[in-house]
N, C-alpha and C positions, 0 to 999 in steps of 0.2 A: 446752521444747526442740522445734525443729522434726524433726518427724516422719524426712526423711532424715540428720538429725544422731542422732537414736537408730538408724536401722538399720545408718549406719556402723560407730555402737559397737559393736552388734548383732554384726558381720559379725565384726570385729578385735579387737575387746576378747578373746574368746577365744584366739582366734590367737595374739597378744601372752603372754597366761596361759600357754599351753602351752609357747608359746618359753622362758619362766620357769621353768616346772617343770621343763621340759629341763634346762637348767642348774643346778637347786639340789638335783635328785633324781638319781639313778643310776637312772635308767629305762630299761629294754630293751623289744624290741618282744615283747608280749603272744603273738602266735602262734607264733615262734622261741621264746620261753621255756616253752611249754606244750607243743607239736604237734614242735620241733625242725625246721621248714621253714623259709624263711624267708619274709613277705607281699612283696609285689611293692613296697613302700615301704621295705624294709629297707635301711639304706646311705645314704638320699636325704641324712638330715640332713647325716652325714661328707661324703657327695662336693658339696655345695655348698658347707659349710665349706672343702673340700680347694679347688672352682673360686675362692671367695673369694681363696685363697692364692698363685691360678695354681700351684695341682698337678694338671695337666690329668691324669696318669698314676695318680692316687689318685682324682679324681673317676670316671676311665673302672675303676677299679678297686673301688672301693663301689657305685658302681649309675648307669651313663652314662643311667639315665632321670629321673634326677632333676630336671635344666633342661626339659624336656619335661614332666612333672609337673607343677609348680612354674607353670608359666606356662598349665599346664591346668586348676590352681586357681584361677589370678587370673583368668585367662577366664570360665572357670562365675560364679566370685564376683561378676564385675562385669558378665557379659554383658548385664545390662538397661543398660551405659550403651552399647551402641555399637550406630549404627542399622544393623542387618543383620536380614534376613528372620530370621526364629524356624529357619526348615529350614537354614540355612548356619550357624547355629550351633549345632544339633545334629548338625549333619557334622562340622563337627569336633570337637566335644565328644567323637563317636564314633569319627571316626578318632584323634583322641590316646589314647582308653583304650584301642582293639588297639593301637597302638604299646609302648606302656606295658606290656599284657599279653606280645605278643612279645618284649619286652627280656628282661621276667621268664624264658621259658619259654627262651629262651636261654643267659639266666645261670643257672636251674636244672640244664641238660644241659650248655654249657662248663665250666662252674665248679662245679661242686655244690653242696651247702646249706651247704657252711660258710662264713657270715658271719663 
């Protein structure tokens, strides 16, 4: 097998796994079930299932940073294919996680921890 054909798998084969377990397990998120807060990932799964749906009002209601997220994963994940200086894409690598943390520390203090 050619070398970038294993680190595709590499990459997604897990990813794939976990979407699976999601679905076949009743799994909550680990620091909301321990600590009672909730991580700054909490909600992402619901509110892109809810965008999936066009429930614009249930996405912005589980966690409006999910599509910001979401496309800051596939960034990092795939940034070795797009030809940009190494410094412009760790600016934004860095400007999407304070976005990401802002969202959280906002929906901390608007909304509270109850997920």
């Amino acid at each position: 097998m050619k070398r970038s054909v294993k680190r595709f798998l590499c990459i997604h084969l897990p990813v794939l796994a976990a979407i699976l377990l999601y679905f076949l397990l009743p799994i909550r998120c680990p620091i909301l079930t321990f600590c009672h807060v909730p991580c700054p990932t909490c909600g992402m799964t619901r509110a892109l299932f809810s965008l999936l749906k066009l429930d614009f009002a249930g996405y912005l209601h589980y966690n409006p940073a999910a599509l910001p997220f979401a496309a800051l994963v596939l960034f990092g994940v795939h940034a070795r294919l797009i030809p940009w200086p190494k410094r412009r894409k760790d600016l934004i690598l860095i400007f999407g996680t304070v976005i990401v943390v802002i969202v959280y520390i906002l929906r901390l203090h608007f909304v509270g921890i109850n997920i």
